[in-house]
N, CA, C and O atoms as a DFTB+ gen file, in Angstrom:
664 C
 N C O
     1  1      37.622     -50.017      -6.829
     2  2      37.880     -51.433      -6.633
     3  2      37.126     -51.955      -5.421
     4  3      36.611     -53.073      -5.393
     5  1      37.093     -51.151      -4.500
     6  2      36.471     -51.611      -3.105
     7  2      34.900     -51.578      -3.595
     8  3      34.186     -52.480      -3.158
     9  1      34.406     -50.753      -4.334
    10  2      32.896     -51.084      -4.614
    11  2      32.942     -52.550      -5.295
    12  3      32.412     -53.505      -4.727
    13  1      33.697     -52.705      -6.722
    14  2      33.315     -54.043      -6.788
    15  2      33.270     -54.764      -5.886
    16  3      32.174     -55.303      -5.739
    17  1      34.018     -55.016      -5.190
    18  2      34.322     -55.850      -4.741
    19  2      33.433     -55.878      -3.202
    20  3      33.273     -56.965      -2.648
    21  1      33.050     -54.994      -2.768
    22  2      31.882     -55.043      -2.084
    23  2      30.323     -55.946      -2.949
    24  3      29.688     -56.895      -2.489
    25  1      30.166     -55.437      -3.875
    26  2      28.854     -55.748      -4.694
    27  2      29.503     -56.635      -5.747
    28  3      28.913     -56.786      -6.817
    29  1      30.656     -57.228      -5.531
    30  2      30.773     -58.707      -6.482
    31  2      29.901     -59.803      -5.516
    32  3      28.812     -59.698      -4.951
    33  1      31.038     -61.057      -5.606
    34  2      30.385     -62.321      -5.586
    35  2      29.405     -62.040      -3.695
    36  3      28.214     -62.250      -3.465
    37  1      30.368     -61.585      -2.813
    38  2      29.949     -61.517      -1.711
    39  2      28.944     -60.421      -1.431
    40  3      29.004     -60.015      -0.270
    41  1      28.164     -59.922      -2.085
    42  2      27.425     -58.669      -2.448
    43  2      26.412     -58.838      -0.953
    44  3      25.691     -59.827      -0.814
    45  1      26.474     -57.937      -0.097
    46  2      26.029     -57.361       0.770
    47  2      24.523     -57.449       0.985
    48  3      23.994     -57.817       2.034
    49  1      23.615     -56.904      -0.613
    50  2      22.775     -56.394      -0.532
    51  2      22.728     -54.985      -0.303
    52  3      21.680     -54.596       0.213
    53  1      23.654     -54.061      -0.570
    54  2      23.480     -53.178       0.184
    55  2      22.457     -51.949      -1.502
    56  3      21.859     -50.874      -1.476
    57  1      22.622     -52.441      -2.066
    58  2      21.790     -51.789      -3.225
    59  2      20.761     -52.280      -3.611
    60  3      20.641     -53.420      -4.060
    61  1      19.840     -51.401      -3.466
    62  2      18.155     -51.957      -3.562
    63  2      17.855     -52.524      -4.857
    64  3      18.080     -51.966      -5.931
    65  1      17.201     -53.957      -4.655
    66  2      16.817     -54.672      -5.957
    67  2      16.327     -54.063      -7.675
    68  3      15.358     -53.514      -8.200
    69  1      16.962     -54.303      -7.859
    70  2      16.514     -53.928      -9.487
    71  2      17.538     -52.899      -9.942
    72  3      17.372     -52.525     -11.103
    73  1      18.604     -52.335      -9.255
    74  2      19.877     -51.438      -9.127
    75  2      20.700     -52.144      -9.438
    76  3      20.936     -53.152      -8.772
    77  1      21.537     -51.770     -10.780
    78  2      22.546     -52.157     -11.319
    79  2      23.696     -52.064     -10.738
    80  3      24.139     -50.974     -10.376
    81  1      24.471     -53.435     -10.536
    82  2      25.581     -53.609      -9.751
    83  2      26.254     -54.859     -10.352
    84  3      25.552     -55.856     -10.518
    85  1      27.562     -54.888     -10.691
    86  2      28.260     -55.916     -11.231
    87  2      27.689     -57.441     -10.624
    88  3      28.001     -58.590     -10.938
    89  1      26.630     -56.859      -9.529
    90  2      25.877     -58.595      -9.151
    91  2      24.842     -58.929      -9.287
    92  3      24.313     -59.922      -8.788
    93  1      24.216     -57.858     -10.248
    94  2      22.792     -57.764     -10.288
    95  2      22.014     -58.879     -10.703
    96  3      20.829     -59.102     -10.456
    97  1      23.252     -59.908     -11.713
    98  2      22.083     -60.768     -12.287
    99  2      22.479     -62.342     -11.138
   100  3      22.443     -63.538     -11.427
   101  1      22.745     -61.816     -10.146
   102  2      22.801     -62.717      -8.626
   103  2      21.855     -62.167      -7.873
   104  3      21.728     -62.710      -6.775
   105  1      21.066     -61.165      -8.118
   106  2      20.380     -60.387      -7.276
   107  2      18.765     -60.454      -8.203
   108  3      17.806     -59.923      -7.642
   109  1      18.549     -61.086      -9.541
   110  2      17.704     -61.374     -10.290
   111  2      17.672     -62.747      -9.984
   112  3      16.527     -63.127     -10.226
   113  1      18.334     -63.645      -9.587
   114  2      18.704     -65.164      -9.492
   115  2      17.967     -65.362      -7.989
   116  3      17.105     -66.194      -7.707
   117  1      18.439     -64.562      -7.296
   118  2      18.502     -64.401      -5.601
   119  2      16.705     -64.147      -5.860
   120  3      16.001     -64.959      -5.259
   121  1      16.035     -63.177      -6.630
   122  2      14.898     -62.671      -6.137
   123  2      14.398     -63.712      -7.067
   124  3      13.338     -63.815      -6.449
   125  1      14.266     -64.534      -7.987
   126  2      13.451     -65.550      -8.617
   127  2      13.118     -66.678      -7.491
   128  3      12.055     -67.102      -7.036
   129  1      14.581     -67.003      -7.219
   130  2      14.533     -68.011      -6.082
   131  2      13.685     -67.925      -5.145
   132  3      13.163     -68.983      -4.793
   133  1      13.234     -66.508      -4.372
   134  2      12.590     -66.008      -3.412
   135  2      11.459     -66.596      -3.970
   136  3      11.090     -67.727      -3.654
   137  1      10.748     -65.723      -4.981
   138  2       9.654     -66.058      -5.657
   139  2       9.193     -67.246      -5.924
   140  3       7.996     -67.498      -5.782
   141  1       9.978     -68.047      -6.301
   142  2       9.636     -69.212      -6.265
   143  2       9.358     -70.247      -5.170
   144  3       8.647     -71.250      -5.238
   145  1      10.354     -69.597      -3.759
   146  2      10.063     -70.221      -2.711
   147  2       8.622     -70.019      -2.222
   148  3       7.915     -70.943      -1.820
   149  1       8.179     -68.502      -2.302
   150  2       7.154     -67.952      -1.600
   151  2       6.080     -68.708      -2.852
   152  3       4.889     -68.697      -2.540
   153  1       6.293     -69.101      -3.691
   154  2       5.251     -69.897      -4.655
   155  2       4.741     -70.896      -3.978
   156  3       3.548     -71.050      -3.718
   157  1       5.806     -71.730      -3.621
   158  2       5.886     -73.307      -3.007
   159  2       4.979     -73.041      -1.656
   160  3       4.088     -73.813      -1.303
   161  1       5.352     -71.783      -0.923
   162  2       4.708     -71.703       0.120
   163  2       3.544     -71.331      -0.067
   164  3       2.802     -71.770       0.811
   165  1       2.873     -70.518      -1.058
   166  2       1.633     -69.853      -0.742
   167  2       0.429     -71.255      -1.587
   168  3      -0.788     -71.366      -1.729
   169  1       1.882     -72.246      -2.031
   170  2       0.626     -73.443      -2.674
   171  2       0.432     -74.313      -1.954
   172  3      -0.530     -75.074      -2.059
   173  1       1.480     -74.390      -0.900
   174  2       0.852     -75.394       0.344
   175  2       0.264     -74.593       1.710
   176  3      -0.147     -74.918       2.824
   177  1       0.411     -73.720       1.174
   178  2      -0.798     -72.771       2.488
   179  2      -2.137     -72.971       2.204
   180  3      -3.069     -72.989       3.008
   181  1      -2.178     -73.170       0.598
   182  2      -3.416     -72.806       0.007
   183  2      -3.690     -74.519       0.261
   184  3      -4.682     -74.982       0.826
   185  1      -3.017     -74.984      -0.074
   186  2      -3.625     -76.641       0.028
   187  2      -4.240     -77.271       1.610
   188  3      -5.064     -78.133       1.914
   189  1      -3.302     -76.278       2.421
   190  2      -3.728     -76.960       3.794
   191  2      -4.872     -76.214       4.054
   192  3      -5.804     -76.768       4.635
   193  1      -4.947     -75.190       3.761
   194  2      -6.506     -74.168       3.423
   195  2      -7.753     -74.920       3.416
   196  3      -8.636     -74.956       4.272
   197  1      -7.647     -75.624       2.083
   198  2      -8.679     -76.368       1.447
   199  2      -8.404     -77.616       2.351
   200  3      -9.487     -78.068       2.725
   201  1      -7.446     -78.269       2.792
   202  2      -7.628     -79.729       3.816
   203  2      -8.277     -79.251       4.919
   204  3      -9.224     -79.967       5.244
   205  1      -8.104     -78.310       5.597
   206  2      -8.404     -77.927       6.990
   207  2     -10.116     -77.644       6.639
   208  3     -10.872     -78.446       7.187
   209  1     -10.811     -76.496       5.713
   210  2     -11.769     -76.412       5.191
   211  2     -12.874     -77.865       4.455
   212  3     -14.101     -77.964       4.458
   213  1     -11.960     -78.684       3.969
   214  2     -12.571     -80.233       4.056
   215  2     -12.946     -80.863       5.438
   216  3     -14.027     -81.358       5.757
   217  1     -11.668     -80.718       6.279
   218  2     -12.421     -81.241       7.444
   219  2     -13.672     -80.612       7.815
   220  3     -14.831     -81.016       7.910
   221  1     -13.139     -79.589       7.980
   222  2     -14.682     -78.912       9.078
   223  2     -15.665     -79.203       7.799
   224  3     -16.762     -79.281       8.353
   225  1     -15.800     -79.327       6.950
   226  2     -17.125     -79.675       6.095
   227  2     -17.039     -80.963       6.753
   228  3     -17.934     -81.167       7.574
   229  1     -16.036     -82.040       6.567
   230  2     -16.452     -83.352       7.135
   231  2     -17.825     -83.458       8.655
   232  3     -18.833     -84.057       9.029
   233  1     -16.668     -82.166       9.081
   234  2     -17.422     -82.432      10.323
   235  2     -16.544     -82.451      11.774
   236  3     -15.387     -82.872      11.761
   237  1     -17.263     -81.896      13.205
   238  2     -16.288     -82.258      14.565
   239  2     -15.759     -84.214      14.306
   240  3     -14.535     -84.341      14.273
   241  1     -16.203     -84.959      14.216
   242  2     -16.260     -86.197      14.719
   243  2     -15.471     -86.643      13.651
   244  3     -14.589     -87.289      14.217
   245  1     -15.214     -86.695      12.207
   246  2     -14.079     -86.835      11.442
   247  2     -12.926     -86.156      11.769
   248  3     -11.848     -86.746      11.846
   249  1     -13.071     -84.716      12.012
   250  2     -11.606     -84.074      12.671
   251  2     -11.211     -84.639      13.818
   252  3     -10.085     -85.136      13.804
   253  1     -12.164     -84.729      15.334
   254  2     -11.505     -85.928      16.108
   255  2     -10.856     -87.163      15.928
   256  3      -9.697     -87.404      16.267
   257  1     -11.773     -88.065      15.293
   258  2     -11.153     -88.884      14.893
   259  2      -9.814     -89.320      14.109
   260  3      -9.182     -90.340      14.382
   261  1      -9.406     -88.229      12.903
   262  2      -8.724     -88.246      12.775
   263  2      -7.586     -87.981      13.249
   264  3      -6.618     -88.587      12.789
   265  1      -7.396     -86.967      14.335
   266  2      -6.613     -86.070      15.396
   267  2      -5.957     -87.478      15.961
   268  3      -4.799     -87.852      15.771
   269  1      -7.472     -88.484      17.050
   270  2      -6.801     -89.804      17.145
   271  2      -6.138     -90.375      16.780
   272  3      -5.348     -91.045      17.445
   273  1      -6.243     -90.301      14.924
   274  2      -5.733     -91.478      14.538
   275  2      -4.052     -91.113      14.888
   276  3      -3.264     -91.856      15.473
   277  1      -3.788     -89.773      14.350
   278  2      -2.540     -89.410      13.852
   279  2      -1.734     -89.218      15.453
   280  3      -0.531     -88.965      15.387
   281  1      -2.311     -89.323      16.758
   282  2      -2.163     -89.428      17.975
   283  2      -1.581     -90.736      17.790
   284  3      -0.394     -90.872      17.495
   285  1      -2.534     -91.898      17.986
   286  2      -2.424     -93.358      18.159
   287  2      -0.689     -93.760      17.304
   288  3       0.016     -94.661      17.759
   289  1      -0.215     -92.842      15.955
   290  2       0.781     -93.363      15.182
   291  2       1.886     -92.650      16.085
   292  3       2.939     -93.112      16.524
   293  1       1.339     -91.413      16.225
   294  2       3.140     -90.364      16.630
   295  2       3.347     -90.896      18.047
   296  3       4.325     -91.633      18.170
   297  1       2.497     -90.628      19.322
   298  2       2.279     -91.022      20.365
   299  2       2.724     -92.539      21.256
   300  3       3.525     -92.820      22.147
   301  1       1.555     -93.385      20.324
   302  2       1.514     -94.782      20.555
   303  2       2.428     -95.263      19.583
   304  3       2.260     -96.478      19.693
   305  1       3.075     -95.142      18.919
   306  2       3.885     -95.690      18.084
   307  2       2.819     -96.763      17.234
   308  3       3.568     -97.379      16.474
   309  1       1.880     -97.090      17.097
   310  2       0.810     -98.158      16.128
   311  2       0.923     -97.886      14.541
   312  3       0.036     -97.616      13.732
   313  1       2.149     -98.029      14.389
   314  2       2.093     -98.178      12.874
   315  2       1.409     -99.047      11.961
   316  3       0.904    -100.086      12.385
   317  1       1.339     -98.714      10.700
   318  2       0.983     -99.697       9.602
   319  2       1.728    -100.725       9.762
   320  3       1.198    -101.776       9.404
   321  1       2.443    -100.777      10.043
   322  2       3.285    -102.671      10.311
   323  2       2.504    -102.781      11.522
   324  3       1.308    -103.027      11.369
   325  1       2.886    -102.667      12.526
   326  2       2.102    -102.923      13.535
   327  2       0.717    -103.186      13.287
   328  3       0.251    -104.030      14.052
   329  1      -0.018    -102.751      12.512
   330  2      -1.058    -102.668      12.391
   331  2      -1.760    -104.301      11.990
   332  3      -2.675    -104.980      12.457
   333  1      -0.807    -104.454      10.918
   334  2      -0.755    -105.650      10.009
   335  2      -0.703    -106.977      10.806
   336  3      -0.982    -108.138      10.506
   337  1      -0.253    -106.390      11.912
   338  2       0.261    -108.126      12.628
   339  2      -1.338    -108.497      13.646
   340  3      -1.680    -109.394      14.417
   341  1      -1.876    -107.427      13.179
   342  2      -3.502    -108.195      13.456
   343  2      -4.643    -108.110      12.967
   344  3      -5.594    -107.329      12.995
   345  1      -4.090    -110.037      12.046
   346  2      -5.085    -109.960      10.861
   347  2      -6.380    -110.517      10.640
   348  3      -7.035    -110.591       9.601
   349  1      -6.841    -111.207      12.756
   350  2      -7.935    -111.808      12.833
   351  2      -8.753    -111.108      13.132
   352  3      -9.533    -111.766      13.820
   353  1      -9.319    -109.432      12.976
   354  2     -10.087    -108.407      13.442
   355  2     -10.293    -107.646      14.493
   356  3     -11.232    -106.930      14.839
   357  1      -8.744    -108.047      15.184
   358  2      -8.717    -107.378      16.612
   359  2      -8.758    -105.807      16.508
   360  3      -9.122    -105.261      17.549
   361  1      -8.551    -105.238      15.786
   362  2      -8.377    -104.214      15.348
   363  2     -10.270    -103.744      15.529
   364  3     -10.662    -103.172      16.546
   365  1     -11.180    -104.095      14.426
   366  2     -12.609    -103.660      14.801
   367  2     -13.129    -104.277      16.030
   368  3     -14.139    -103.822      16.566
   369  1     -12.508    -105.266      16.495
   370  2     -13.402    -105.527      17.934
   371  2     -13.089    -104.837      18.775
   372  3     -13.892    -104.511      19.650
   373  1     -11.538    -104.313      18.753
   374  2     -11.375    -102.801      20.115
   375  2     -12.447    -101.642      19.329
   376  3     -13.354    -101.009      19.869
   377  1     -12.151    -101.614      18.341
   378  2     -13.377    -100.666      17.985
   379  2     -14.984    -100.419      18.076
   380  3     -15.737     -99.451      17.970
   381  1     -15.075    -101.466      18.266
   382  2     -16.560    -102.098      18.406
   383  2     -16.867    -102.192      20.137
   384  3     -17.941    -101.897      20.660
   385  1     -15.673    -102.665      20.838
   386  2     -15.437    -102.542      22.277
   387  2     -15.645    -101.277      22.442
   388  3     -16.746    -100.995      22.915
   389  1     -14.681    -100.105      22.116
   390  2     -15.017     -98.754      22.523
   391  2     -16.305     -98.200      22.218
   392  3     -16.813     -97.504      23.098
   393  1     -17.116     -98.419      20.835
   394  2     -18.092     -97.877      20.467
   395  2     -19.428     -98.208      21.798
   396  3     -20.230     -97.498      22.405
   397  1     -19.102     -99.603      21.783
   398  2     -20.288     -99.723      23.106
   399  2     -20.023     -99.606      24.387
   400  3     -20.892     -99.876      25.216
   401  1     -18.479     -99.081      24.842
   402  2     -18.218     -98.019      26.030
   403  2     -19.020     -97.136      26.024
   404  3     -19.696     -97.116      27.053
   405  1     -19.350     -96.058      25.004
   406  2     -19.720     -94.806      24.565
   407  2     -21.437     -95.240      24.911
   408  3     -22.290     -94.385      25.147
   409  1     -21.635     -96.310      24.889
   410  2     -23.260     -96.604      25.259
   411  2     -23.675     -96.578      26.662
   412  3     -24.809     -96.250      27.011
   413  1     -22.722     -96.935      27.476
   414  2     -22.453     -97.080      28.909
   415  2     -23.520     -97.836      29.198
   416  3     -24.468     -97.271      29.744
   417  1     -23.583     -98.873      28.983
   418  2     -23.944    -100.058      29.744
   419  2     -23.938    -101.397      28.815
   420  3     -23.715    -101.324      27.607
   421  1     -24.178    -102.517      29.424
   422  2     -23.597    -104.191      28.658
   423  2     -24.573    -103.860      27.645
   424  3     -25.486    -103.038      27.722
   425  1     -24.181    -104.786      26.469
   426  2     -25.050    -104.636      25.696
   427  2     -24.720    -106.059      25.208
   428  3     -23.597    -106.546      25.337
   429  1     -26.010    -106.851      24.506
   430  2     -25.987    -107.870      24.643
   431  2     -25.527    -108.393      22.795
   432  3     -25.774    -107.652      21.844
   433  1     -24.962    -109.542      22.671
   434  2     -24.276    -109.880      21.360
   435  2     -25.615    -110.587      20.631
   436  3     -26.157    -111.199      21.551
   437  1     -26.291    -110.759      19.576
   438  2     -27.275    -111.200      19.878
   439  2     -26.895    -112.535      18.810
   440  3     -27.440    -113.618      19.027
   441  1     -26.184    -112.420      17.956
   442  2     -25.192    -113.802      17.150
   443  2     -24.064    -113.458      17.400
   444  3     -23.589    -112.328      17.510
   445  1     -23.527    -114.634      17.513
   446  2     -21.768    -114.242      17.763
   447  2     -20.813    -114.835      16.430
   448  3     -20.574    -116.042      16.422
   449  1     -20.561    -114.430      15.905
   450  2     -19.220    -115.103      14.979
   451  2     -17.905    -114.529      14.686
   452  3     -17.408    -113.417      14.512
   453  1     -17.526    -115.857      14.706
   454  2     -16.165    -115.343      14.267
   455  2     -14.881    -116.231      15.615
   456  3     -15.142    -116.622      16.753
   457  1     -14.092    -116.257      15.161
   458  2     -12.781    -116.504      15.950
   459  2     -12.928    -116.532      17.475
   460  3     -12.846    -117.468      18.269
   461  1     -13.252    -114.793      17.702
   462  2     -13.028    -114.545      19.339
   463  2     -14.205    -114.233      20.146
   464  3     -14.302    -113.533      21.154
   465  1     -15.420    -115.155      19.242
   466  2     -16.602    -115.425      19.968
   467  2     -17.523    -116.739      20.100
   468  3     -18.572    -116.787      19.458
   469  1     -17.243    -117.503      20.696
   470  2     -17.209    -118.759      20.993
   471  2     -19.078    -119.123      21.155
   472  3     -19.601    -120.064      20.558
   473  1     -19.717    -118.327      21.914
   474  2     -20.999    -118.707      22.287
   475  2     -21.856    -117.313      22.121
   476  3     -21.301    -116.215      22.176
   477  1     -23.090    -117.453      21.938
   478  2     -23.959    -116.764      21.879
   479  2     -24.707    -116.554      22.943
   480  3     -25.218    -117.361      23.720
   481  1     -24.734    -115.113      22.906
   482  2     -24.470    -114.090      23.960
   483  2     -23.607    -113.024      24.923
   484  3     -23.619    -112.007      25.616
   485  1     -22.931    -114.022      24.425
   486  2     -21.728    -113.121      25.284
   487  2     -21.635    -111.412      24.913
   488  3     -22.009    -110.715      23.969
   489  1     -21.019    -111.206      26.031
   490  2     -21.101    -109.581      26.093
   491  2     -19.760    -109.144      25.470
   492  3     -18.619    -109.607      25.496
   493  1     -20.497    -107.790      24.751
   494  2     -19.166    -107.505      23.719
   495  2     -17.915    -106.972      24.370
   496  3     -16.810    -106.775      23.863
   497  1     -18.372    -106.765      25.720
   498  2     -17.173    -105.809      26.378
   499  2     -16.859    -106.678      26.741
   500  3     -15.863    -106.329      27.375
   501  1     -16.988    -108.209      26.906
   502  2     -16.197    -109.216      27.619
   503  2     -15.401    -109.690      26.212
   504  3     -15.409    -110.921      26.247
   505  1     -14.805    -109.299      25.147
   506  2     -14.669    -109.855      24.121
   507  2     -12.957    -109.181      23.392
   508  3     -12.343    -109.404      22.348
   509  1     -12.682    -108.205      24.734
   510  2     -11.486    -107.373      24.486
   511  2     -10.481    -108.952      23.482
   512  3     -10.325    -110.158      23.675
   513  1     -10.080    -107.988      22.502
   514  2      -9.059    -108.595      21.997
   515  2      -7.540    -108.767      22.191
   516  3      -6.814    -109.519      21.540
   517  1      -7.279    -108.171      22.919
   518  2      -5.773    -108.089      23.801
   519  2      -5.773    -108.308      25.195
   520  3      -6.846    -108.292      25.797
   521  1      -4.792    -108.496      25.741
   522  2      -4.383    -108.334      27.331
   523  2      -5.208    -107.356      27.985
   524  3      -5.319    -106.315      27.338
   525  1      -5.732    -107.387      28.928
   526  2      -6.729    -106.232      29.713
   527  2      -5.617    -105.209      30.380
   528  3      -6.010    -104.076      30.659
   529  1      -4.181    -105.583      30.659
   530  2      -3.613    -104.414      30.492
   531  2      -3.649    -103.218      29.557
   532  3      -3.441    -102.091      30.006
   533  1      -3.987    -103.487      27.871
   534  2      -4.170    -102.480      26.993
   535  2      -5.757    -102.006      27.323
   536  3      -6.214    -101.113      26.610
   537  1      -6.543    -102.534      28.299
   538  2      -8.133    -102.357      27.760
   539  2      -8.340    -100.722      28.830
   540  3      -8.374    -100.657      30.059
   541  1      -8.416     -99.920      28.122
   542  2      -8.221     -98.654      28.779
   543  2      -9.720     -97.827      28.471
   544  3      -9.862     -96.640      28.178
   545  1     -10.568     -98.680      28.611
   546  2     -11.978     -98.282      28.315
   547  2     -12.366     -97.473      29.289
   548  3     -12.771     -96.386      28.876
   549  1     -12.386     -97.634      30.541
   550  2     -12.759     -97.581      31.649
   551  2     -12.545     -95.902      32.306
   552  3     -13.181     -95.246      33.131
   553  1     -11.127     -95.585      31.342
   554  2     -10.604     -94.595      31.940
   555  2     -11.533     -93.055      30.339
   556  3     -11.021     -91.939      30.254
   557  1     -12.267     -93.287      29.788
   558  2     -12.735     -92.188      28.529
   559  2     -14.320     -92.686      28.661
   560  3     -14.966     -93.714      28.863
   561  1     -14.529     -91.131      28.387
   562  2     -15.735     -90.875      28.747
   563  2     -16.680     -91.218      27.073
   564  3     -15.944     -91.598      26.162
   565  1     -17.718     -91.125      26.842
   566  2     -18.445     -91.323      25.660
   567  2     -18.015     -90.621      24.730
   568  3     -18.136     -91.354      23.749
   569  1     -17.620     -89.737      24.419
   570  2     -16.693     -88.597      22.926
   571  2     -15.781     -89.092      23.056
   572  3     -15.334     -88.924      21.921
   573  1     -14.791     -89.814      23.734
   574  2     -13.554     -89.929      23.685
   575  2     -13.190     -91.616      23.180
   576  3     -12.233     -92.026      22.523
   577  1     -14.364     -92.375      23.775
   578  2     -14.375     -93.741      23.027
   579  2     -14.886     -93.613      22.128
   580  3     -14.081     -94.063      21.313
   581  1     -16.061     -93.169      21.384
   582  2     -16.606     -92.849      20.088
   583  2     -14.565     -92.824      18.828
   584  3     -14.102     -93.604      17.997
   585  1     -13.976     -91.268      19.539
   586  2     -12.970     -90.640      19.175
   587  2     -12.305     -92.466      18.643
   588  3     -12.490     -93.049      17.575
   589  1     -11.470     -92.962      19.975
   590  2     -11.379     -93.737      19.397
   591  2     -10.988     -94.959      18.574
   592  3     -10.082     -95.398      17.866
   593  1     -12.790     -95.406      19.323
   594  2     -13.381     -96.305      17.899
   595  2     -13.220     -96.027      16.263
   596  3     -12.917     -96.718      15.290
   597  1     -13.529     -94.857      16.458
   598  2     -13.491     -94.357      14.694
   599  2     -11.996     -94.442      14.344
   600  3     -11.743     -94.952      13.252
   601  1     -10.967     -94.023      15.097
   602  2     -10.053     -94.625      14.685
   603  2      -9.171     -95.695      14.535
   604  3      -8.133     -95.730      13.875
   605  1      -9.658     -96.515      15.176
   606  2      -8.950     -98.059      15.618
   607  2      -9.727     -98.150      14.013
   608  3      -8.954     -97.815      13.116
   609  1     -11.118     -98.551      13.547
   610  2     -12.097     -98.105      12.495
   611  2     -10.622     -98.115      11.272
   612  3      -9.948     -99.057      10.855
   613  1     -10.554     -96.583      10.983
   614  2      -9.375     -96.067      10.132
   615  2      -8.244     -97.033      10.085
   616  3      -7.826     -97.525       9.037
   617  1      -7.615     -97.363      11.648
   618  2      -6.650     -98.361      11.298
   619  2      -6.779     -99.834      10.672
   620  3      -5.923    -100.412      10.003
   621  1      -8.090    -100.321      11.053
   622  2      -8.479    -101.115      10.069
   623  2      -8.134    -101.362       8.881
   624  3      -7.282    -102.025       8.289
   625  1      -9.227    -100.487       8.594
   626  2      -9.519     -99.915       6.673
   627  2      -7.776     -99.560       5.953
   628  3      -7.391     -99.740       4.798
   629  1      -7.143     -99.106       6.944
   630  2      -6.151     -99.140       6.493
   631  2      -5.033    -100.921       6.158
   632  3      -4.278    -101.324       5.273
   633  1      -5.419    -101.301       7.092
   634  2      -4.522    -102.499       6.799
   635  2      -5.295    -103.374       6.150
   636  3      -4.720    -104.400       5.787
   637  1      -6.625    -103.252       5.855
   638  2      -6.668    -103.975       4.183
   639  2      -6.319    -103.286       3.324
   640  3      -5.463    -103.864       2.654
   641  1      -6.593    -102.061       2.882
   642  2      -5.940    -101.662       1.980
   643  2      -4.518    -101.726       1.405
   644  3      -4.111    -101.551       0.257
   645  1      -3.932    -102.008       2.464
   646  2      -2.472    -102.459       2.296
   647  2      -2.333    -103.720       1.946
   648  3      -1.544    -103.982       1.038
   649  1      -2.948    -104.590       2.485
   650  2      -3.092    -105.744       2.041
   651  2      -3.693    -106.138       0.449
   652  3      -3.335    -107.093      -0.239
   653  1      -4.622    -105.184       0.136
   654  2      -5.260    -105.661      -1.399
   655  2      -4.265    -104.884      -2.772
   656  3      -4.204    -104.968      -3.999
   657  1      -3.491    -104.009      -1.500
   658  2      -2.199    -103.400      -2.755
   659  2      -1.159    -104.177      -2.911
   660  3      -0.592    -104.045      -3.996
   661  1      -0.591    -105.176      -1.964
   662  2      -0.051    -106.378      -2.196
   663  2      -0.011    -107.180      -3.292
   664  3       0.566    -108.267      -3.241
C-alpha cells in the first residue's frame, strides 16, 4: 500500500522514466509536456539564432541603431503614442540635427522648407525642434549621433506607419 501510494498521484519520481508504476501514464504526460516545452524552446532559440544572425548580416550600424531605438522606448519612455504627438516632422529634424552633429561643424541649409524653417539659410543645428533642454547633441560624439539619428529615423517611419494603418 505504501508503494502505491508513494508512486500514485503524488509520485516522487523516484522510478526511472519509462518504468511501470501505477503513475506511469503521469510520467508519459509529465515527459510529453517536457518535450514539448523544450520544443517551444529550441524554436525560439532557433528563431533568435536567425534574428541575431540577420542583424550582423544587416550590419554594426543597424544593430546600433536599433539597440538605440529599443533604449530610447525602455529607458526614455518614447513610445509610439508619444511618438504620434509629433506630427509636424520634429521627429526627422532631431534626426537630421544629430546626423549633422556627426559632421562636426555648421553646415549650411541651402533651401529651407517646411514649418520650422522660416528663411533660407539658416543653419540646421539652429533648427532643434524642441526645448534646448532636450538638445543633448553636444554631449555624443560622431557614432553615437549617427546611433541616434538612425533611430529618431525608425521612430519616424514608425509613426507613419501607424498612421496609414489607421
Amino acid at each position: 500500500m505504501t508503494e502505491t501510494l508513494k508512486h500514485g498521484m503524488n509520485c516522487p519520481g523516484l522510478i526511472p522514466l519509462g518504468d511501470d508504476c501505477t503513475c506511469g501514464l503521469k510520467w508519459r504526460i509529465k515527459l510529453q509536456t517536457e518535450q514539448t516545452m523544450h520544443s517551444a524552446w529550441r524554436k525560439r532559440a532557433e528563431e533568435a539564432e536567425l534574428e541575431l544572425k540577420e542583424r550582423r548580416e544587416a550590419g554594426y550600424g543597424a544593430e546600433r541603431a536599433v539597440a538605440e531605438r529599443i533604449r530610447q522606448k525602455s529607458v526614455e519612455g518614447w513610445t509610439p503614442e508619444h511618438d504620434a504627438q509629433h506630427e509636424f516632422g520634429e521627429l526627422s529634424i532631431a534626426a537630421a540635427c544629430y546626423a549633422v552633429n556627426a559632421i562636426g561643424a555648421p553646415f549650411q541649409v541651402v533651401e529651407s522648407r517646411g514649418p520650422l524653417y522660416e528663411s533660407s539659410g539658416e543653419q540646421v543645428g539652429n533648427v532643434w525642434p524642441w526645448s534646448s533642454d532636450w538638445d543633448k547633441r553636444d554631449k555624443h560624439g560622431r557614432e553615437r549621433s549617427l546611433e541616434i539619428s538612425a533611430a529618431l529615423i525608425m521612430a519616424e517611419l514608425d509613426r507613419i506607419h501607424a498612421i496609414r494603418g489607421k
